[in-house]
C-alpha positions as a Python dict, from the first residue, in 0.01 Angstrom:
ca = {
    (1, 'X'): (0, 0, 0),
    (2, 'X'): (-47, -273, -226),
    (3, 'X'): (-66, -544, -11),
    (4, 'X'): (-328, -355, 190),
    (5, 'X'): (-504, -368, -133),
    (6, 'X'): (-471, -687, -232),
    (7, 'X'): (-576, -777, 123),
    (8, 'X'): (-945, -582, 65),
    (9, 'X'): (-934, -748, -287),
    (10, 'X'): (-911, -1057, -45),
    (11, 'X'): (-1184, -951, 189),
    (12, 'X'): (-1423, -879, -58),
    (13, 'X'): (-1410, -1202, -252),
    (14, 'X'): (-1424, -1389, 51),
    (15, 'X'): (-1786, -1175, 162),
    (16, 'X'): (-1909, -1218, -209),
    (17, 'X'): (-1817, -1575, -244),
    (18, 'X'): (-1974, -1673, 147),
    (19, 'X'): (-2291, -1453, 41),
    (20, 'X'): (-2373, -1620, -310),
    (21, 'X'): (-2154, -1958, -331),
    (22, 'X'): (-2041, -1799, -659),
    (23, 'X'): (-1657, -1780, -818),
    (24, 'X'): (-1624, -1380, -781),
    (25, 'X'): (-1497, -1224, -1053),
    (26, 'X'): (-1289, -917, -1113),
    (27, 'X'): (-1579, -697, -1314),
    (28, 'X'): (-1826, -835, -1022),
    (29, 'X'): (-1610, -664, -739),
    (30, 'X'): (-1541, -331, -950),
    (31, 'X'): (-1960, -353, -919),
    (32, 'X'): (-2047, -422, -580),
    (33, 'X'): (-1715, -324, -361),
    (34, 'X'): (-1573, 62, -354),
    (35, 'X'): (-1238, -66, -421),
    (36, 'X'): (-1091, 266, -553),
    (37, 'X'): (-873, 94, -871),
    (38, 'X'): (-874, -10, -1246),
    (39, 'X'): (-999, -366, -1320),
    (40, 'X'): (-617, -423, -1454),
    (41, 'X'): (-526, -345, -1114),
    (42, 'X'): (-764, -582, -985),
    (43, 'X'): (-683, -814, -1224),
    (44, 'X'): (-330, -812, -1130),
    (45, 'X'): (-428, -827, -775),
    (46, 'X'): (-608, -1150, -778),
    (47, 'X'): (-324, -1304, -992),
    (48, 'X'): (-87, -1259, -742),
    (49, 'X'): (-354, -1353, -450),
    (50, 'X'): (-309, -1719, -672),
    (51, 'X'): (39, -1729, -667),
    (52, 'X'): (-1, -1708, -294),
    (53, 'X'): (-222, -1968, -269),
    (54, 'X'): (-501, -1730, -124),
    (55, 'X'): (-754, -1817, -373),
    (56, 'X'): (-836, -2054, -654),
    (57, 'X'): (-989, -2128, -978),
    (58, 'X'): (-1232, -2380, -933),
    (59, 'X'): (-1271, -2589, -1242),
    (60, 'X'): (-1228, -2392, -1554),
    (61, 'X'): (-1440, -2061, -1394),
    (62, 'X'): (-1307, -1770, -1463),
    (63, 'X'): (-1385, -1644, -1141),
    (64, 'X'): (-1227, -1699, -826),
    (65, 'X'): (-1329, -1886, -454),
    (66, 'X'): (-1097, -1833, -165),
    (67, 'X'): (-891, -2135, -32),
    (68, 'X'): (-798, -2279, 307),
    (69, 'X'): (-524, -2019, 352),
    (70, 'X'): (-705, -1736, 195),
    (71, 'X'): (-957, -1785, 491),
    (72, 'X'): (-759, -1765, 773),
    (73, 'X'): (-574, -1471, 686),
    (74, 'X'): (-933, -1308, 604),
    (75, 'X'): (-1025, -1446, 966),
    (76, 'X'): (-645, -1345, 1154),
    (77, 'X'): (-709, -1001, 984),
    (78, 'X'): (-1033, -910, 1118),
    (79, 'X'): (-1009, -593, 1269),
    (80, 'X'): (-1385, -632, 1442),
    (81, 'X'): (-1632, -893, 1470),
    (82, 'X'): (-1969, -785, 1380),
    (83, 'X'): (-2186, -746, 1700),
    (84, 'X'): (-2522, -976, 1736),
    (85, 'X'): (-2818, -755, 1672),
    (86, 'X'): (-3063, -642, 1928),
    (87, 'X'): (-3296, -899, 1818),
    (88, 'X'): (-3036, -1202, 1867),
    (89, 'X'): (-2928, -1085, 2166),
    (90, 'X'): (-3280, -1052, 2327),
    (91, 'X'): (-3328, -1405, 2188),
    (92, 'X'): (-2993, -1509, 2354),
    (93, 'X'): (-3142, -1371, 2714),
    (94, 'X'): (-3495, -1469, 2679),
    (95, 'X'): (-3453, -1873, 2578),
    (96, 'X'): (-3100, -1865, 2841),
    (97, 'X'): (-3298, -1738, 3123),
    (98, 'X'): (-3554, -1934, 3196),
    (99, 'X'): (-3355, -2271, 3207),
    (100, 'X'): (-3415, -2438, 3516),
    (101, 'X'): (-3100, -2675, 3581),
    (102, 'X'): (-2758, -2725, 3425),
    (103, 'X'): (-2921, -3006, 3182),
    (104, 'X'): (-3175, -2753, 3039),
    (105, 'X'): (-2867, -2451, 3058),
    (106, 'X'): (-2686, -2708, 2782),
    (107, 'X'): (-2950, -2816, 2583),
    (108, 'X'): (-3095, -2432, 2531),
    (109, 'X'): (-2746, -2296, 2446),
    (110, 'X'): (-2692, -2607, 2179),
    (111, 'X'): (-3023, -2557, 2005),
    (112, 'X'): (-2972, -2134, 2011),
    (113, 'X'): (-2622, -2194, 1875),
    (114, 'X'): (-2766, -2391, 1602),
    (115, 'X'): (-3011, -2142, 1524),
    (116, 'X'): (-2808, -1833, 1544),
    (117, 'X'): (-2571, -1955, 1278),
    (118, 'X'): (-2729, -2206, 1060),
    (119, 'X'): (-2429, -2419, 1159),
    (120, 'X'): (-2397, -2787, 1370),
    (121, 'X'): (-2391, -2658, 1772),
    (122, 'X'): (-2168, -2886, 1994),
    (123, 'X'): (-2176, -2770, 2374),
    (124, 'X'): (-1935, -2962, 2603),
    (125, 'X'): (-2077, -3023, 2951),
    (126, 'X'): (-1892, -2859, 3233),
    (127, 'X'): (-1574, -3065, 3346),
    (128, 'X'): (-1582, -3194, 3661),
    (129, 'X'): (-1196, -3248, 3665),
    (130, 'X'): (-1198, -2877, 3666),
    (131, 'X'): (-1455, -2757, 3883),
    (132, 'X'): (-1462, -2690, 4217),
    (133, 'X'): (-1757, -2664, 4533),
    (134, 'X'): (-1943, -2384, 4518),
    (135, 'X'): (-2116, -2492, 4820),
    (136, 'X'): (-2255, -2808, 5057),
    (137, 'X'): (-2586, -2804, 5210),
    (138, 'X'): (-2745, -3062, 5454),
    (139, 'X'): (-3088, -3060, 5501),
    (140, 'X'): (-3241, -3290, 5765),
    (141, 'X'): (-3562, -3459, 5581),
    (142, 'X'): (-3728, -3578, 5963),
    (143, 'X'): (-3644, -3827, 6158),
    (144, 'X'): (-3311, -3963, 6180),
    (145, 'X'): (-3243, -3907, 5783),
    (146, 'X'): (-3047, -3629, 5634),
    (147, 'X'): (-3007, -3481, 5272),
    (148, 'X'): (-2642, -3372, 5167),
    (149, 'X'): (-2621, -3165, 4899),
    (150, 'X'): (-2320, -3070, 4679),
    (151, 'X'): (-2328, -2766, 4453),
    (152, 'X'): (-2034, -2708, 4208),
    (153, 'X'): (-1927, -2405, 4023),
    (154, 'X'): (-2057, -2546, 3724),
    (155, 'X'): (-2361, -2552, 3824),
    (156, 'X'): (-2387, -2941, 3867),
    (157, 'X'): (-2622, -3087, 4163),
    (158, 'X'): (-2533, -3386, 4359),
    (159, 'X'): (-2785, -3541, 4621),
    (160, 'X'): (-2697, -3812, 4834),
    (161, 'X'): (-2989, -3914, 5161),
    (162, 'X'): (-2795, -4044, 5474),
    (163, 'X'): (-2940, -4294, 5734),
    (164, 'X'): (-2747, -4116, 6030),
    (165, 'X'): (-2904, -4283, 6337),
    (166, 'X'): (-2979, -4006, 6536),
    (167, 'X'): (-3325, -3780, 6589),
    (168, 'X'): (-3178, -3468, 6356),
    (169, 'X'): (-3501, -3278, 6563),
    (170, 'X'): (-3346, -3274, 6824),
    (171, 'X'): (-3176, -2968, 6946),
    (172, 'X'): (-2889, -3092, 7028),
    (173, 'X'): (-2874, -3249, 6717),
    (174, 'X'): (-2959, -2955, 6482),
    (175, 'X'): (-2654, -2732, 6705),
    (176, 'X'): (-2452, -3002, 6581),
    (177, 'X'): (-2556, -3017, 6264),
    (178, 'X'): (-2528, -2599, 6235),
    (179, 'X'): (-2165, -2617, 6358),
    (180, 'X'): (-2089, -2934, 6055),
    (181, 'X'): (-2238, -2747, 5806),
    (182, 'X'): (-2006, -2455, 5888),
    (183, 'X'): (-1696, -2705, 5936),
    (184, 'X'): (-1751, -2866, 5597),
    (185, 'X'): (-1857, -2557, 5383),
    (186, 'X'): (-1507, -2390, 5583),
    (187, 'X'): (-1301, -2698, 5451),
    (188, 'X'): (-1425, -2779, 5056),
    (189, 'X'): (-1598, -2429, 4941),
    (190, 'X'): (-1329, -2283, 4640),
    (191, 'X'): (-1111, -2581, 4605),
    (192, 'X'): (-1126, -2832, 4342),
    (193, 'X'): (-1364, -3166, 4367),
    (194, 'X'): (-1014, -3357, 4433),
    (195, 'X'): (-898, -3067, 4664),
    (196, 'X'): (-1247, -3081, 4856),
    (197, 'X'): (-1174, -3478, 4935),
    (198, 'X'): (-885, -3443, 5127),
    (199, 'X'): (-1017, -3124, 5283),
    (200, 'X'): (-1266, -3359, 5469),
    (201, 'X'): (-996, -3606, 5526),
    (202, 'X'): (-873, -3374, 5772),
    (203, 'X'): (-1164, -3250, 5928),
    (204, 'X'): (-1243, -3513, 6176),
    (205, 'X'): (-940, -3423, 6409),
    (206, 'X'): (-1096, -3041, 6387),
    (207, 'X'): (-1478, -3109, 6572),
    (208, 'X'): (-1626, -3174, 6875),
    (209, 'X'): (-1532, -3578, 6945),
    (210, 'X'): (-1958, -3632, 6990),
    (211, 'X'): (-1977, -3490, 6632),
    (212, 'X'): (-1708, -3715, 6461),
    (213, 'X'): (-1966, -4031, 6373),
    (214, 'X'): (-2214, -3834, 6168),
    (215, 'X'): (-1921, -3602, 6017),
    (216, 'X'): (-1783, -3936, 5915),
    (217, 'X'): (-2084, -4021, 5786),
    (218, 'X'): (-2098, -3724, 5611),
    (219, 'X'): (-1777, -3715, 5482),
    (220, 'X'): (-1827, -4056, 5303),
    (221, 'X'): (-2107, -3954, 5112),
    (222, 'X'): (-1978, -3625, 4986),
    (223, 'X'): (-1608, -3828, 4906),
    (224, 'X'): (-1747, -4100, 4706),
    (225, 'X'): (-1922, -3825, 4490),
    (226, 'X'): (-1638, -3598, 4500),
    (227, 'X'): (-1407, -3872, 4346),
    (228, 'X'): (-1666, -4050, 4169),
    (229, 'X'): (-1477, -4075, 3750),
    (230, 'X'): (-1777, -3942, 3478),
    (231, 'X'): (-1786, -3976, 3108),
    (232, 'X'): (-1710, -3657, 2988),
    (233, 'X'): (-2026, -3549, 2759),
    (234, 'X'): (-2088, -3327, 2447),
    (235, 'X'): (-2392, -3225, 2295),
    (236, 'X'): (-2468, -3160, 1935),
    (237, 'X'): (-2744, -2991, 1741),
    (238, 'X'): (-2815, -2843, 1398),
    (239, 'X'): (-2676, -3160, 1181),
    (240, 'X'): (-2951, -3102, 951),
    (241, 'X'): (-2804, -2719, 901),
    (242, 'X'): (-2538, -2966, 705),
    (243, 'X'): (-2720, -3143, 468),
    (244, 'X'): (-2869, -2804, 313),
    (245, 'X'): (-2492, -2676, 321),
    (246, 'X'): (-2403, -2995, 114),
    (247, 'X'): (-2311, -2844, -243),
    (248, 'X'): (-2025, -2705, 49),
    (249, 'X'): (-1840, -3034, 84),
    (250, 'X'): (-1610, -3164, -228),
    (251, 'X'): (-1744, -3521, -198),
    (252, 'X'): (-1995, -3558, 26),
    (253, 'X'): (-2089, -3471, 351),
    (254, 'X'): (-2086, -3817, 493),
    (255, 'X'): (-1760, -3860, 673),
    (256, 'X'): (-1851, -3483, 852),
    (257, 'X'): (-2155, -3663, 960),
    (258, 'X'): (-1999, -3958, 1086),
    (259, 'X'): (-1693, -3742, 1267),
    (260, 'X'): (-1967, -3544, 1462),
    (261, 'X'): (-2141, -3871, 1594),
    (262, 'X'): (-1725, -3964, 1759),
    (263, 'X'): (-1767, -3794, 2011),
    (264, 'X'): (-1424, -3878, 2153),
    (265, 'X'): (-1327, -3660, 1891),
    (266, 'X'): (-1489, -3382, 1959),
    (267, 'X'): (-1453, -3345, 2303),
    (268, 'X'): (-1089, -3366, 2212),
    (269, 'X'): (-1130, -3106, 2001),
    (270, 'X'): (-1327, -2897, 2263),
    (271, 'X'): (-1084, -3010, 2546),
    (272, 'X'): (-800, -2803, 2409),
    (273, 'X'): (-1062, -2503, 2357),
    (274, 'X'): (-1218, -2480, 2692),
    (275, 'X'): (-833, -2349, 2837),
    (276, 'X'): (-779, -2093, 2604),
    (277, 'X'): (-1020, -1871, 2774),
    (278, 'X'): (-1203, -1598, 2650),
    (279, 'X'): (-1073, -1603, 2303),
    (280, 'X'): (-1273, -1734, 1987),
    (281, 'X'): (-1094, -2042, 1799),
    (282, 'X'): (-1127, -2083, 1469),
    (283, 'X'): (-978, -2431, 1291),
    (284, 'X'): (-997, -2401, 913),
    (285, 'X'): (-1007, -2711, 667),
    (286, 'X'): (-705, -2928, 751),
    (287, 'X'): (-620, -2751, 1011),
    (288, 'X'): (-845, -2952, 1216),
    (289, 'X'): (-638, -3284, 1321),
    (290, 'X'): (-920, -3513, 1222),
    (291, 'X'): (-954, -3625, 851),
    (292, 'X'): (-1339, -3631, 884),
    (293, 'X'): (-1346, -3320, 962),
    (294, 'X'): (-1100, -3101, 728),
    (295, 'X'): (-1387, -3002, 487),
    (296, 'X'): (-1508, -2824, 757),
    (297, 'X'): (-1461, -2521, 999),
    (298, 'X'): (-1478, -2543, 1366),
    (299, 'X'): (-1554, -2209, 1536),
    (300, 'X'): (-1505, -2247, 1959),
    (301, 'X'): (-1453, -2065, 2275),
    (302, 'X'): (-1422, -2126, 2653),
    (303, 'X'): (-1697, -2094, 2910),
    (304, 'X'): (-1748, -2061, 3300),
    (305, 'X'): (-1827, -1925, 3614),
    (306, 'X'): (-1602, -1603, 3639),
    (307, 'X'): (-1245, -1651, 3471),
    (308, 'X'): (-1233, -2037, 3529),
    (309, 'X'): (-1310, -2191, 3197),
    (310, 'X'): (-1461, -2551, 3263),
    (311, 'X'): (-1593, -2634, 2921),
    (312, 'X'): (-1625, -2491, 2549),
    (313, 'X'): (-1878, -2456, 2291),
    (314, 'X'): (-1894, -2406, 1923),
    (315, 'X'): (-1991, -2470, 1587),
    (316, 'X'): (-1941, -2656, 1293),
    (317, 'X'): (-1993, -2557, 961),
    (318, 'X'): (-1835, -2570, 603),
    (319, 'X'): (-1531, -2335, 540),
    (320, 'X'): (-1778, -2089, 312),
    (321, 'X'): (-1875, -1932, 639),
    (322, 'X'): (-1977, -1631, 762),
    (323, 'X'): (-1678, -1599, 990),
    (324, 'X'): (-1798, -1235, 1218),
    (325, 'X'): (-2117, -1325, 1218),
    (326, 'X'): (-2040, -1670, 1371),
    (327, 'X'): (-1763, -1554, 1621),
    (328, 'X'): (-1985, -1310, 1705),
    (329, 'X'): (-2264, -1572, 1811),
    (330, 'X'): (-2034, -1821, 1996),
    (331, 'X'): (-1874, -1540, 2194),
    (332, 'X'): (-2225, -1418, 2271),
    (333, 'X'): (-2349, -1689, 2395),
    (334, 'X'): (-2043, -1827, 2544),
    (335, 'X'): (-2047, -1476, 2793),
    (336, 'X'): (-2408, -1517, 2857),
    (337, 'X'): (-2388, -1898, 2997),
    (338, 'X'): (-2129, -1823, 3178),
    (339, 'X'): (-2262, -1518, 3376),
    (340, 'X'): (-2590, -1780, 3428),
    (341, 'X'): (-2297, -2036, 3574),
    (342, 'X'): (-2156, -1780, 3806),
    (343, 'X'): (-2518, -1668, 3971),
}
């Protein structure tokens, strides 16, 4: 019994201290929470909540701010997180929906993020380590040119135009290239980029012998983009959500700043996110690996096409966070681009 109160002793400083950036005191809870006790009893409470290392004196207050580990025990014993409003998620659906292209799908969701929490957004683009074809088109453009198109699950768009040598109006030529569509969609569609390669590696033994120069053709395009290396990217938004959080940070909010332009580091960060699937991550202080960064919280989760998690997003913020509200967002949003991926 009395660690279940001291834990809503706990819960309520951290909501009182996150809603006014104030030391909470023990005659301030008795007023605003329906904690059911003496202030000795709360008194005693919050002494022992110290001697755990749960919360702090900051200076010579006589009130109290939660630390590092008073957060994420607050945060591991959340029994709900608070669902988005109408409103939000009506705002989630309208700016989400009309995005035209995965470029536009990534910088929407970075710029809502930002604006749902008042926090920095970072959005990691879709891996292409870890996606796989969704499906290949080739469209002949007249004449003896040809467009091959490659469509991943992640909603990526490669284009390549082939010089194949042969009248593609022909009918002849479009039965062949019917019966190559169907060969190479049969042989990539479902398996990873790598996967797809040597799936067309092993086509040419499969088709009609007249049919093997252009699917060679074909085939070289679609390899060099299936193997083709590309900087992994991560977009960020919201930095100047920061600078009016700055009375957050100890010192200053200068080496956050300049950890959030590495983006090395946070796709690193994201990297380990993006495979934990649908669950919402949340780093507190120096819990996060990079020095920069340990002022700070770092709220993430996974995102994709169906169950396959290709990439994460999140935010950034100081450790006085609203930590439902924000879990709430990400995991909103996070569902919502992915069910746009998988369409």
């Amino acid at each position: 019994m009395s660690e279940d109160r001291r834990l809503a002793v706990l819960r309520a400083i951290v909501q009182d201290y996150v809603e006014t950036s104030e030391p909470v005191g023990s005659k301030a809870l008795l007023e605003r929470h329906q904690l059911g006790v003496s202030a000795a009893t709360v008194r005693n409470d919050m002494a022992v909540l110290e001697e755990e290392g749960l919360i702090a004196a900051p200076h010579t207050s006589a009130g109290r701010i939660p630390t590092d580990a008073g957060y994420r025990l607050f945060v591991d014993r959340l029994s709900t997180v608070k669902p988005l409003s109408g409103a939000e998620k009506r705002a989630i659906s309208t700016l989400l929906d009309g995005a035209m292209d995965l470029d536009d799908v990534v910088d929407r969701t970075v710029r809502l993020l930002a604006s749902l929490t008042r926090q920095v957004a970072v959005v990691q683009y879709p891996s292409l380590t870890r996606s796989s074809v969704r499906h290949i088109e080739l469209v002949p453009l007249g004449g003896t040119r040809l467009l091959v198109v490659l469509i991943t699950t992640t909603g990526r768009v490669e284009q390549r135009v082939l010089e194949t040598g042969i009248d593609l109006g022909e009918p002849a030529a479009e039965r062949m290239l019917a019966s190559l569509r169907s060969d190479v969609n049969g042989a990539t569609v479902g398996r990873t980029l790598a996967d797809a390669a040597g799936g067309l590696g092993e086509l040419p033994t499969q088709v009609d012998p007249a049919a093997r120069g252009l699917l060679a053709a074909i085939a070289a395009e679609l390899t060099e983009v299936l193997v083709e290396q590309r900087e992994e990217r991560v977009v960020v938004a919201g930095t100047s959500n920061l600078v009016r959080a700055g009375e957050d940070f100890p010192t200053s909010i200068g080496p956050v700043l300049e950890a959030l332009e590495e983006h090395v580091v946070l796709l690193k960060l994201l990297g380990t996110v993006s495979e934990q699937g649908d669950s919402v991550a949340v780093r507190i202080g120096a819990e996060n690996p990079y020095a920069g960064l340990q002022s700070t919280s770092l709220v993430t989760t996974g995102y994709g096409a169906g169950s396959d998690h290709v990439a994460a997003l999140g935010v950034v913020g100081p450790t006085r966070m609203d930590y439902p509200t924000t879990m709430a967002a990400v995991r909103a949003v996070a569902t919502y681009v992915s069910r746009i991926l998988a369409e």
